[in-house]
C-alpha positions in Angstrom: -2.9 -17.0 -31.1 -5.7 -15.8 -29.5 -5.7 -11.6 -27.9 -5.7 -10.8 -24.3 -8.6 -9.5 -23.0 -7.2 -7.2 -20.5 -5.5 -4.0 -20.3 -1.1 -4.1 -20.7 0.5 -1.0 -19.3 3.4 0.2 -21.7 6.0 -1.8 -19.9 4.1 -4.8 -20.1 3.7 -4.4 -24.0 7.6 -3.6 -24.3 7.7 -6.6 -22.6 5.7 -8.5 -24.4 7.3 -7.5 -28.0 10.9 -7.9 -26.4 12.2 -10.7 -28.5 14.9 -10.3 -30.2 18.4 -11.3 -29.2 16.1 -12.6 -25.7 17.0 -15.9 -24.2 15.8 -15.6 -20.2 14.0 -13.5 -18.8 13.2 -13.1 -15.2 9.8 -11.3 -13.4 10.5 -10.5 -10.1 8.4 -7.7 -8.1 5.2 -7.3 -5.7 2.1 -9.6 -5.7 -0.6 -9.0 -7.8 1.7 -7.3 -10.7 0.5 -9.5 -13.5 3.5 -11.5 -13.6 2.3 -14.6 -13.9 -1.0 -13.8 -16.1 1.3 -11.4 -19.1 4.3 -14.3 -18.6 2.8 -17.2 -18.7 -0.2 -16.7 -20.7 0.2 -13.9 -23.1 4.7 -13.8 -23.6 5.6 -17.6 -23.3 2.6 -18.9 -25.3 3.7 -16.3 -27.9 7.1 -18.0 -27.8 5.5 -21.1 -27.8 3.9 -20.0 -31.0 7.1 -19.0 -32.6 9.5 -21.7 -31.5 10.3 -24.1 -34.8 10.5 -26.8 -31.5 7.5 -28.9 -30.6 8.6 -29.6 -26.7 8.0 -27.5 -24.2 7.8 -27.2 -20.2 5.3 -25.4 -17.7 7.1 -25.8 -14.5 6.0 -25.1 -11.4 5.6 -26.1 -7.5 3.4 -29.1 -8.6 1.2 -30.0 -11.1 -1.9 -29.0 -8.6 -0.5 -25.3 -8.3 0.0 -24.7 -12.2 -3.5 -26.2 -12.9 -4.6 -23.5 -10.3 -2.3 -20.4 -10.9 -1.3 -21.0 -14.3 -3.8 -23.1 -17.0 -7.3 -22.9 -15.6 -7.5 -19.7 -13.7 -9.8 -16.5 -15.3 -7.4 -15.1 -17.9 -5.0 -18.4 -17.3 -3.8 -19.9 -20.6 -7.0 -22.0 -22.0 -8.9 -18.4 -20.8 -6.7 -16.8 -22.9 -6.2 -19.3 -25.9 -9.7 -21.1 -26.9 -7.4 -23.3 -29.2 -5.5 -24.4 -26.1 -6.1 -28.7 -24.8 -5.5 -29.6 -21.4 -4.8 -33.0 -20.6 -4.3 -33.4 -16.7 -4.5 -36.7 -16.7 -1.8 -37.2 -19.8 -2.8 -39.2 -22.8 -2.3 -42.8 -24.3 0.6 -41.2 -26.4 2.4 -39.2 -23.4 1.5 -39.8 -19.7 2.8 -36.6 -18.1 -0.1 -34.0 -18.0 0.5 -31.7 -21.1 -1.2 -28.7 -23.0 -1.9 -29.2 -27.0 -1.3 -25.8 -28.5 -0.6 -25.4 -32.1 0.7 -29.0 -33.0 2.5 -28.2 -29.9 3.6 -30.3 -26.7 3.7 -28.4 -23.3 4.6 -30.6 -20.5 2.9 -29.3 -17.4 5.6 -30.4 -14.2 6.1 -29.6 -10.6 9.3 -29.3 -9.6 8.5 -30.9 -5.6 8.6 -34.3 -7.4 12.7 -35.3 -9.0 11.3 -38.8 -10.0 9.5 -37.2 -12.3 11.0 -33.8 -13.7 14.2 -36.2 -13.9 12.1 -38.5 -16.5 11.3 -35.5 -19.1 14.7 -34.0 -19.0 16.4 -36.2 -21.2 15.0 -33.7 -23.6 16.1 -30.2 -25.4 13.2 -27.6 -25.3 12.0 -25.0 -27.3 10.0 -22.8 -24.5 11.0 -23.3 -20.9 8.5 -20.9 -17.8 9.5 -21.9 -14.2 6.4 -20.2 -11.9 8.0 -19.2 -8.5 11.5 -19.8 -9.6 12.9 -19.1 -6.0 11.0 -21.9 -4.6 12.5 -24.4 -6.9 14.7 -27.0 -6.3 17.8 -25.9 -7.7 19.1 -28.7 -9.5 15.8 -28.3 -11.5 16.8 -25.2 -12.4 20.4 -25.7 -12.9 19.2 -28.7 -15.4 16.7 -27.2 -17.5 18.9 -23.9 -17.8 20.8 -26.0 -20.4 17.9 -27.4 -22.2 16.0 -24.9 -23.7 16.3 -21.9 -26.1 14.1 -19.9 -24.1 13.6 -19.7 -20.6 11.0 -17.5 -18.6 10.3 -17.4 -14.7 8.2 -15.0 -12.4 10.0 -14.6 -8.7 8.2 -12.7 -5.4 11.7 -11.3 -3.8 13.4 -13.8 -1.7 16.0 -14.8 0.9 18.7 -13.3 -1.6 21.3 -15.5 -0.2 19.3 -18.3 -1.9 21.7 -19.3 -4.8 19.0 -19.2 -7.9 19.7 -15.1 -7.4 23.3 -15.6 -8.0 23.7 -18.2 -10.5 20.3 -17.0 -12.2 18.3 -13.9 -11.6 21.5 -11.5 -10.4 23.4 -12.7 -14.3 20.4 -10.7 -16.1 20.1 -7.0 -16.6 17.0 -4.9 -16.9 16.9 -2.5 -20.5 17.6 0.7 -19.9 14.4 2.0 -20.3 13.2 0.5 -17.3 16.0 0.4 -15.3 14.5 2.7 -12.7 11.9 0.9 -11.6 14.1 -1.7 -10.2 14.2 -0.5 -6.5 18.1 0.5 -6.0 18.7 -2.4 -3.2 18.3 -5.3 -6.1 19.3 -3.5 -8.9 23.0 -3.4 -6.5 22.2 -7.3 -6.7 22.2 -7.5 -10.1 26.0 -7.7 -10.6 26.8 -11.2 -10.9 28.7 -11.7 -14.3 26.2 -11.0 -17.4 25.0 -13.5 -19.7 24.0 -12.0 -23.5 20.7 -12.1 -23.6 19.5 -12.4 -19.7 16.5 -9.8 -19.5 15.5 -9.0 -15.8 12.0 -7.1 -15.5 10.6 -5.6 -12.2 7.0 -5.0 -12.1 4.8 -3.9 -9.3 0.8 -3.1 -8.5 1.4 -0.1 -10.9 1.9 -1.8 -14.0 -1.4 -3.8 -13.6 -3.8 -2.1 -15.0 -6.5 -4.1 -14.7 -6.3 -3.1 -10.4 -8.1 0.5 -9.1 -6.4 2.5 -6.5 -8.8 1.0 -3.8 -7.9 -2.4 -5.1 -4.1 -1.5 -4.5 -4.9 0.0 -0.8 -6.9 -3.4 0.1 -3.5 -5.2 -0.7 -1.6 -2.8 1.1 -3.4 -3.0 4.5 -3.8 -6.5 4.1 -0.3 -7.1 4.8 1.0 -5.8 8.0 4.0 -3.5 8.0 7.1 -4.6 9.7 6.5 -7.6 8.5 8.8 -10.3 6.4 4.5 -10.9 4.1 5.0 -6.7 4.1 8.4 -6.4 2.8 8.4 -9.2 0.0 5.1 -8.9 -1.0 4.2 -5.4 -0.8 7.3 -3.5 -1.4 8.5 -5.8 -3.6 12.2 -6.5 -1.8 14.4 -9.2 -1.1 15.1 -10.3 2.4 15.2 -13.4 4.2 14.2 -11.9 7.5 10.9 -12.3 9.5 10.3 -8.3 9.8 12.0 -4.7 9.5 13.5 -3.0 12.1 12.5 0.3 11.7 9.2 1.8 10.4 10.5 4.8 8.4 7.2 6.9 7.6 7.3 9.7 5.0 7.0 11.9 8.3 10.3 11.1 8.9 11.7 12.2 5.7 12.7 16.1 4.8 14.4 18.2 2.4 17.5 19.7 2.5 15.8 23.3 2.7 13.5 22.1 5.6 16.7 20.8 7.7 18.7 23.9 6.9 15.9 25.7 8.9 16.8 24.0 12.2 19.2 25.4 14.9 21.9 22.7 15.1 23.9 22.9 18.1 25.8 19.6 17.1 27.5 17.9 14.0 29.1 14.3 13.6 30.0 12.1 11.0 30.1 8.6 11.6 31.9 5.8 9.1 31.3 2.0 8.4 33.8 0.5 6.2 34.2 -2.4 3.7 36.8 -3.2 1.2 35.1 -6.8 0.0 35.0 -6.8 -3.6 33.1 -10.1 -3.0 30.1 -8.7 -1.7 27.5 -5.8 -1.8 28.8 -4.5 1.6 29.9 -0.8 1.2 32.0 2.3 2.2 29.3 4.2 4.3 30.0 8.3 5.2 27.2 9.4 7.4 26.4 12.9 8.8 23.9 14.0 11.0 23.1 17.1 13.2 21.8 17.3 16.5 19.7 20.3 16.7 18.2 22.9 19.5 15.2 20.7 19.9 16.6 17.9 20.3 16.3 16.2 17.0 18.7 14.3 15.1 18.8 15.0 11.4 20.7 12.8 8.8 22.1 15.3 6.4 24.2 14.4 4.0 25.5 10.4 3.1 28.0 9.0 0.8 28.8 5.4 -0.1 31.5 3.8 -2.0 32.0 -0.4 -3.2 34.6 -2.3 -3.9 32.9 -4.8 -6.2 33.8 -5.5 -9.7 36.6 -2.1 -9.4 39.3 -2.4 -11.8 41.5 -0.6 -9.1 39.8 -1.1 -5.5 40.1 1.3 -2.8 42.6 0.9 0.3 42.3 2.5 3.6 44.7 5.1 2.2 42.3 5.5 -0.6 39.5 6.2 1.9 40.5 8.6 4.5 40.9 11.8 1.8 37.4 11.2 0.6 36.7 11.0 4.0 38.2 14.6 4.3 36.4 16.0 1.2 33.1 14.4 2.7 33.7 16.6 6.1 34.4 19.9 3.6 30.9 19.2 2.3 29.2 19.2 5.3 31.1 22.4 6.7 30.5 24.0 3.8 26.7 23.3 3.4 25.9 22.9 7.3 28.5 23.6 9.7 31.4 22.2 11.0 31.8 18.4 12.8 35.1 18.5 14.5 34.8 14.3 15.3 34.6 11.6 12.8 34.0 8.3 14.3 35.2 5.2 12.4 34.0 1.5 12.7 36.7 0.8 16.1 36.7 -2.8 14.9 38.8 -1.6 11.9 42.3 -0.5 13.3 43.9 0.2 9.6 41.4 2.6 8.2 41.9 4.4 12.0 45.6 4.2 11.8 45.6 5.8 8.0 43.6 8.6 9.5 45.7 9.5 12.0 49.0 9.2 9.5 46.3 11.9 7.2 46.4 14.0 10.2 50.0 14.3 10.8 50.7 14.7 7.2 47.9 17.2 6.5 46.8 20.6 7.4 43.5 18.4 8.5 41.4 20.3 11.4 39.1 16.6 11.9 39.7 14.4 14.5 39.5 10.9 14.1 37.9 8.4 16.4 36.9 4.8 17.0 33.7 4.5 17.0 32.0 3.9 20.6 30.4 0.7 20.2 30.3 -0.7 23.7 26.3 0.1 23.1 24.8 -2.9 22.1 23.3 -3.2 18.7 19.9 -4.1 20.0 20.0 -1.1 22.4 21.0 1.4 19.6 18.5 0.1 18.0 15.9 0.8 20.8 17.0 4.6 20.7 16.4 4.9 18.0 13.0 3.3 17.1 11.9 5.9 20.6 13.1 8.7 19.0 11.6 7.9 15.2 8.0 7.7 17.1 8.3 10.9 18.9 9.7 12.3 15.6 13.2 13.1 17.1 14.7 11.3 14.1 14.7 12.6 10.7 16.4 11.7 7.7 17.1 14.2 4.2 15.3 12.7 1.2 18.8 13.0 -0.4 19.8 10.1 1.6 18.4 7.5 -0.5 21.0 4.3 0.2 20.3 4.7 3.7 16.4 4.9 3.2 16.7 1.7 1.4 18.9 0.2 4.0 16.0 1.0 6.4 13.1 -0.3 4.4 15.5 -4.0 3.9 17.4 -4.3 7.3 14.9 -7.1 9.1 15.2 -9.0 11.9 16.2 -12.5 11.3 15.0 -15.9 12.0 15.8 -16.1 15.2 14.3 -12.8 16.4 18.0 -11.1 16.0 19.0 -7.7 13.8 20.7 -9.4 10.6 24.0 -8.8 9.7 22.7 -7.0 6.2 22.2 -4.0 5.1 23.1 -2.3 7.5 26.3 -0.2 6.9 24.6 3.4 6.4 22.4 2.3 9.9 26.3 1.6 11.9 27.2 4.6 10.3 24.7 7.0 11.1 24.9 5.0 14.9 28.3 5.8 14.8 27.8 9.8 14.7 24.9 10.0 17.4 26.1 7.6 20.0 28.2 10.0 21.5 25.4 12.8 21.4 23.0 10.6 22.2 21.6 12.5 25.4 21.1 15.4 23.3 18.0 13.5 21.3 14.9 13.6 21.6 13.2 11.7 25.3 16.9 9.8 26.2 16.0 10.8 30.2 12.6 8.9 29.9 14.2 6.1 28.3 17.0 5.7 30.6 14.3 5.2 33.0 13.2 1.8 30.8 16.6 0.9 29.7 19.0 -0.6 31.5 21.9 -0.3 29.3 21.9 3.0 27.6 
């Protein structure tokens, strides 16, 4: 084979030499991480190399797009391997437009067209790389999973609803090494039932080494923020939304020390609940303070799921750790008489009150005042995060990734998504709410606060 001419970050060399016991392995992350050049041309040629199979399958949108992307671009696969024949065009002995490599056979497809895909598929493969895999029609996907002993696709995060994430991408695990560097929203995706050898990788501008700082910036700022291009692209994250919600700015994020230095004046906890062991929804404690200035300052979180437990949690379950939550923030803060729980969830409300009787518990326990519209809440809050009434403790971290997913949705709506530690966190400030920040200017623009 012929070497790469470009520099490999450590990751992408781990990659690269991560063979053995590997049968799929699936590159999902920002633009411009190198998937596609280190998968396709240096890893799955190498496979291609050392497969005892001669058939093989490029795959990608069309034929056009892996010509492009794939074969012919600078440090593409006949870059990259001088002993490497294209035929576009096919041949007199096979029609289909292939690459010669090695006494090998790469068929070069695009997935947009069944009629033909179907045509090749009658056969088993050695080598198997799908570029884009979330674009791709899944019963391409679904077929050629079955025919190969090697399969490799590159991803830019998606609609995660889409179901090539939970048949495919969500079954594969990342190696431990690298485990954090898979941004904590999709590595709570990746819990679909494991199959053996199902490597997931997450790579981003960082591991590119062949970008400069200012050509990561000029990436950055090419994208606008807020924005569905922003979120997938850029930040590397799932979502099928057209744009965040909020724009949480490191200015809005503090340590515990720097809170501690505030005069609180108020406390409140709020809590979302979930008991689906189906989903990724969670158990949300949030507490904030309301402070002499008129900030509001998330303070301390905790977050519980139900999925894949051996022994899930009940309402019962939930309204002691509830308890022990509100002792932690007593003990490090202050006091918050009032904890306000989803009011659409009668049972956990009616176990509280039961703990109450039962216990020597000083907390009251509250349905949460929801008759503020969502949008409205929302409004609030974005007013109070540009005056920099809203902060959040760097300790929070599920609730700063719920704020750099939850999106708006198609239709110009907040989606129902990853949003539980946002309801929470709602659900402690609403009734405080004319304590924060500018609320007696925006009553003046709102109609409904």
């Amino acid at each position: 084979m012929t070497a790469h001419k470009f520099p490999l970050s450590r990751k992408y060399k781990d990659f690269i030499r991560s063979t053995q016991g590997v049968t799929a392995e699936f590159l999902e992350g920002t633009t411009a991480s190198g998937k596609t050049t280190v998968g396709a041309g240096v890893k799955f040629m190498y496979m291609v190399s050392a497969s005892p199979k001669r058939l093989h399958i490029i795959a990608a949108k069309t034929t056009g797009i892996a010509e492009k992307n794939i074969i012919q671009q600078e440090n593409g696969i006949l870059d990259l391997h001088r002993n490497a024949v294209y035929c576009g065009n096919g041949d007199r002995n096979n029609k289909l437009p292939h690459i010669k490599f090695e006494g090998k056979l790469i068929y070069v497809l695009g997935y947009d067209n069944k009629d033909k895909w179907e045509n090749v598929l009658g056969s088993q493969f050695g080598c198997v790389y799908i570029d884009e895999i979330n674009t791709a029609d899944i019963d391409f996907v679904r077929e050629i999973s079955t025919r190969n002993d090697y399969l490799l696709a590159t991803l830019n995060p998606d609609d995660p609803s889409l179901p090539v994430y939970q048949e495919f991408v969500n079954r594969s695990r990342p190696c431990a090494k690298y485990a954090a560097d898979v941004p904590e929203e999709i590595l709570q995706e990746l819990t679909e039932e494991p199959v053996p050898g199902w490597r997931y990788w997450f790579f981003s501008f960082r591991d590119n080494l062949s970008l400069t700082e200012a050509d990561i910036q000029r990436k950055m700022d090419a994208a606008p923020k807020g924005t569905k291009l922003y979120k997938n692209k850029i930040l590397g994250l799932r979502g099928r939304a057209t744009g965040l919600v909020f724009d949480l700015q490191q200015r809005h994020i503090i340590t515990a020390a720097q809170a501690a230095e505030h005069r609180f004046l108020y406390y409140s906890i709020g809590c979302d609940t979930s008991y689906s062991r189906q989903s990724h929804d969670r158990l949300t404690f949030e507490a904030v303070g309301i402070t002499a200035d008129k900030k509001c300052i998330l303070i301390l979180e905790e977050t519980h799921n139900n999925r894949d437990k051996t022994n899930p949690f009940a309402p019962s379950d939930v309204i002691p750790l509830l308890n022990r939550f509100a002792e932690q923030v007593k003990s490090r803060y202050g006091f918050a008489r009032t904890i306000y729980i989803d009011s659409a969830d009668a049972g956990t409300i009616q176990e509280a009150q039961k703990f109450k009787r039962k216990t020597a518990c000083i907390y009251d326990f509250a349905g949460a005042w929801k008759k503020t519209k969502i949008i409205t809440r929302i409004q609030l809050q974005q007013s109070w995060m540009k005056t920099g009434d809203f902060l959040v403790v760097d300790t929070c971290k599920d609730y700063i990734a719920e704020m750099n997913t939850y999106s708006y949705d198609e239709k110009g709506q907040p989606e129902d998504g990853h949003d539980h530690g946002i309801n929470g966190c709602q659900y402690a400030w609403l009734p405080y709410k004319q304590y924060i920040g500018n609320y007696k200017e925006i009553q003046e623009v709102i109609s409904d606060v």
